[in-house]
C-alpha positions in Angstrom: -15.2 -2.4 -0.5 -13.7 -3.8 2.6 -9.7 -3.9 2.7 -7.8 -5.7 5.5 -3.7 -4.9 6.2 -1.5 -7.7 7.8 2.5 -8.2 8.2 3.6 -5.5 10.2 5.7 -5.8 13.2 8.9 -4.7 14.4 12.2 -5.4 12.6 15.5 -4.2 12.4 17.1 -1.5 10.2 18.1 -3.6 7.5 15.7 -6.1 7.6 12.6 -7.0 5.6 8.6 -7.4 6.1 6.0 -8.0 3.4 2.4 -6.4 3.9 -0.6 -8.1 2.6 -3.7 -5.9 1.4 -6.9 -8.6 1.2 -9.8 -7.1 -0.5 -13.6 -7.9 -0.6 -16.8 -6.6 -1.3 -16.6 -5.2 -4.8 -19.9 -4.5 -6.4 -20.1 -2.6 -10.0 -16.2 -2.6 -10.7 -14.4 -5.5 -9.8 -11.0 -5.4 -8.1 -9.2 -5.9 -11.1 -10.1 -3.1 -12.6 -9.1 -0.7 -9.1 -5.5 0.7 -8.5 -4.5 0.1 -5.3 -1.9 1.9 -3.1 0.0 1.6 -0.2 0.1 4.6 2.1 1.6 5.4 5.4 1.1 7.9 8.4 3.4 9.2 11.8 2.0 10.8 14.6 1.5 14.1 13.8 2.2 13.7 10.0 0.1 13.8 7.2 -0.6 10.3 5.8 1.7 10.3 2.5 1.5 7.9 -0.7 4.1 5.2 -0.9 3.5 3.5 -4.2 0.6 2.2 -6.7 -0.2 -0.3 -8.9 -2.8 0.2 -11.4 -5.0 -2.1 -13.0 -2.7 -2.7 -16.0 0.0 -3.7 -13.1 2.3 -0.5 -13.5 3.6 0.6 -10.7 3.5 4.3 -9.3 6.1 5.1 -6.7 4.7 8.5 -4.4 7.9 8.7 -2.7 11.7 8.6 -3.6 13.2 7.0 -0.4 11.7 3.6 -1.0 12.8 3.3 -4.8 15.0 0.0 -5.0 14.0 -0.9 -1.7 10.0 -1.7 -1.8 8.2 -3.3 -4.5 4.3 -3.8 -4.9 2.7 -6.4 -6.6 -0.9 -8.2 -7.1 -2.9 -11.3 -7.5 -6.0 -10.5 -9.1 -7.0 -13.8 -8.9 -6.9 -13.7 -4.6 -8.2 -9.9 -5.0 -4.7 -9.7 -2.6 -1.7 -6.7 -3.1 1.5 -7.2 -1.3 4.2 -4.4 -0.6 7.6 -6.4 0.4 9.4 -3.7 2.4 13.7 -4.2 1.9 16.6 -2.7 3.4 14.3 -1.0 6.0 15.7 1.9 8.0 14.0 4.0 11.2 12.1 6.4 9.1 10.3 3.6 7.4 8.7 3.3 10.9 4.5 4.2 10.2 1.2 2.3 9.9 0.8 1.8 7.0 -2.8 1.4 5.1 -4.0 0.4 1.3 -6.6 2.3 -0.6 -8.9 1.3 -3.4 -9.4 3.8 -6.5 -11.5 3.4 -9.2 -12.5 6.7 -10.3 -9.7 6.9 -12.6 -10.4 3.7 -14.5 -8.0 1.7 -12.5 -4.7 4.5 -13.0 -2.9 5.5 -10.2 -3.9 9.1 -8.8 -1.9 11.8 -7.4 -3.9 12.2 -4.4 -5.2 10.3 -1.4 -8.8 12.1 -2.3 -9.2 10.4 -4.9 -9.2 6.7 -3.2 -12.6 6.0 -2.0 -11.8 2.8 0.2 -9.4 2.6 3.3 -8.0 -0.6 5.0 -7.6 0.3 9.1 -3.6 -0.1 8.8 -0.8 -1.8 10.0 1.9 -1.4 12.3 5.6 -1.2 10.9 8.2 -0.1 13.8 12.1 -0.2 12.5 14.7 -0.7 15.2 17.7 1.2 14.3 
């Protein structure tokens, strides 16, 4: 499974950006039937969960302080996930990456380990 990010870039706190996940390669289980996640990573922080959207389209959200503000969706038929990113502020500022699960039959899990393909991330920097 081969995942590619694209949309990042700099903005202004405030302002919006919307990340594209592009997947490919998918032998056995189709992407359909993956959840697929947006995560994000600082220097020096551990990368943390951002939100999820199974393969039944319900959405996960990992962490509180971009409820109402980002939303995740998906085009199974492009095999394509977007996160649009609103009302950013600073400590939005990360690279962010998408993961592919499928060991949980397409359900969101709790942890990172448990997503088994990794896009190489990009860039989100918020100008405050």
């Amino acid at each position: 499974v081969h995942l590619v990010e694209s949309g990042g870039g700099l903005v202004r706190t405030g302002g919006s950006l919307r990340l594209s996940c592009a997947a490919s390669g998918f032998s056995g289980f189709p992407f359909r039937d993956h959840a697929i996640a947006w995560f994000r990573q600082t220097p020096g922080k551990e990368r943390e969960g951002v939100v999820c959207i199974d393969n039944g389209e319900k959405t996960t959200v990992y962490v509180n302080s971009v409820k109402d503000r980002f939303s995740i969706s998906r085009d199974n038929t492009q095999n394509t996930v977007l996160l649009q990113l609103d009302r950013l502020r600073p400590e939005d500022t990360a690279v962010y990456y998408c993961a592919a699960a499928w060991v949980l039959g397409g359900l969101c899990p709790t942890a990172a380990k448990y997503f088994g393909a990794w896009g190489q991330g990009t860039q989100v920097t918020v100008s405050s």
